[in-house]
C-alpha positions in Angstrom: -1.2 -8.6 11.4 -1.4 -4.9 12.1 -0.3 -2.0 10.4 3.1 -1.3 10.8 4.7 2.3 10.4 6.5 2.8 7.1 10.1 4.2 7.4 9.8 7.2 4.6 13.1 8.8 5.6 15.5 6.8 4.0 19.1 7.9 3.4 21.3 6.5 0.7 23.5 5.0 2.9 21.0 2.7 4.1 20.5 -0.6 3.3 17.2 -2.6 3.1 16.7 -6.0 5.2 14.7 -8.1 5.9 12.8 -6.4 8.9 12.2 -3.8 6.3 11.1 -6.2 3.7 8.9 -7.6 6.3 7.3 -4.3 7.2 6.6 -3.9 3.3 4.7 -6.8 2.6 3.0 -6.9 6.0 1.5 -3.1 5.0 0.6 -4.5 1.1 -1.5 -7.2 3.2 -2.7 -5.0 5.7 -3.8 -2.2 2.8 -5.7 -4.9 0.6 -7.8 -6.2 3.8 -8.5 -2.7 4.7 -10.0 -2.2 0.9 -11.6 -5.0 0.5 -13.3 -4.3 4.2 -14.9 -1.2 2.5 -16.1 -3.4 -0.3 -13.2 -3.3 -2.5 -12.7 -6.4 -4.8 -9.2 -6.7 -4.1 -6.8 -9.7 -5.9 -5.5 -12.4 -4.2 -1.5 -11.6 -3.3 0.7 -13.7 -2.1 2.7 -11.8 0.5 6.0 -12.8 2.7 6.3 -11.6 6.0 9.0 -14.1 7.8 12.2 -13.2 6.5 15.3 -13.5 8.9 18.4 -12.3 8.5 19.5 -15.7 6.7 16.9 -14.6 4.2 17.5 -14.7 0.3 15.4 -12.4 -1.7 15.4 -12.6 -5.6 14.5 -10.3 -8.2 11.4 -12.4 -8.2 10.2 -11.1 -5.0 11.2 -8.0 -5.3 9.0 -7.9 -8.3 6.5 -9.8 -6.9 6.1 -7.0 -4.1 5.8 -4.3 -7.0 3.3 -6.4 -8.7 1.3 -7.0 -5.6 1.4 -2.8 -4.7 0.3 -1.8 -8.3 -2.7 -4.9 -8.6 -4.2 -2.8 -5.3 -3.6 0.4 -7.1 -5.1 -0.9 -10.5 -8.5 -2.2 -8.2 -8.2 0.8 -6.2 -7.3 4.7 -7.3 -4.5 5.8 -8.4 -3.7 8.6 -5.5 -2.0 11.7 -6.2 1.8 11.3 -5.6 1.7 7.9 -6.4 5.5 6.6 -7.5 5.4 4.1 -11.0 5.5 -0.1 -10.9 9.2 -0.5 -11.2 10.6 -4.3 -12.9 13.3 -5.3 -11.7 16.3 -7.0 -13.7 19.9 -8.0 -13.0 22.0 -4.8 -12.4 19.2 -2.6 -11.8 20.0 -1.2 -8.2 17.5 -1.0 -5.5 18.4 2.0 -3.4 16.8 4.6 -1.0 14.6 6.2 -3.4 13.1 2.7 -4.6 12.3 1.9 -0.8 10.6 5.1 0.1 8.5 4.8 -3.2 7.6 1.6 -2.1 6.5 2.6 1.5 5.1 5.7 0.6 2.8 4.2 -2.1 1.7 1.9 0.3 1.0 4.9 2.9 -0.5 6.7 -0.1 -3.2 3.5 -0.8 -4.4 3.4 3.1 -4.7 7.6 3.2 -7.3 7.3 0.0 -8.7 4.7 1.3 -9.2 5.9 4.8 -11.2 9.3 2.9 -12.9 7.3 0.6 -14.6 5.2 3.9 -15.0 8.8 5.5 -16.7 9.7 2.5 -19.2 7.0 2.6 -22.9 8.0 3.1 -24.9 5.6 5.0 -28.6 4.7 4.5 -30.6 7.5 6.4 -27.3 10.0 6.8 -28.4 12.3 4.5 -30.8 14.5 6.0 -32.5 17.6 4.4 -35.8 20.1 5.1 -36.0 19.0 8.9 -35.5 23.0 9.2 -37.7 24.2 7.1 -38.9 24.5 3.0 -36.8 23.0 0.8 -37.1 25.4 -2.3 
């Protein structure tokens, strides 16, 4: 699996597949590997990433994608920006807002986590009075 680009422009006339779906659950994989890489305890998700077009998705999984995005927040940060855990019931409608929340939340996760590893300091990086007195 790699990281795949997140679609954050979507219009309310769009609809949300399984490609798209996919894509979602293939970047909540790829964001809790890349925390727990930089020694983040993340939880163990269970993650779909072979829909086809034939595909049925339940309420179940869309939760289940929510749950999995929010348990990588909770071990994580919270980063600024970051859209609420929806649940999911019958009649609740999933629309363009819900899917960019979803994507950019996941985009969100990666960023901080990407600064937080740039923010690291390694043994020995740290290096002060080489130039002169340290007062």
């Amino acid at each position: 699996m790699a990281w795949i680009a997140p679609k954050l422009n979507w219009l309310p006339t769009d609809s949300i597949n399984a490609v798209d779906f996919n894509r979602i659950e293939n970047n909540t994989a790829e964001v809790a590997a890349y925390l727990n890489s930089i020694q983040y305890v993340m939880p163990a998700l269970t993650t779909v990433t072979n829909r086809t077009q034939t595909s049925v998705d339940y309420l179940s999984s869309i939760n289940r994608i929510e749950q999995n995005i929010d348990a990588i927040r909770a071990a994580f940060l919270t980063p600024p920006g970051y859209g609420p855990k929806e649940t999911w019931i019958p009649n609740k409608k999933f629309d363009n807002e819900d899917a960019i929340r979803l994507e950019q939340n996941l985009q969100l996760l990666l960023d901080w986590g990407v600064l937080v590893f740039e923010s690291f300091r390694y043994c020995g990086a740290a290096i002060c009075g080489e130039q002169g007195v340290i007062y």
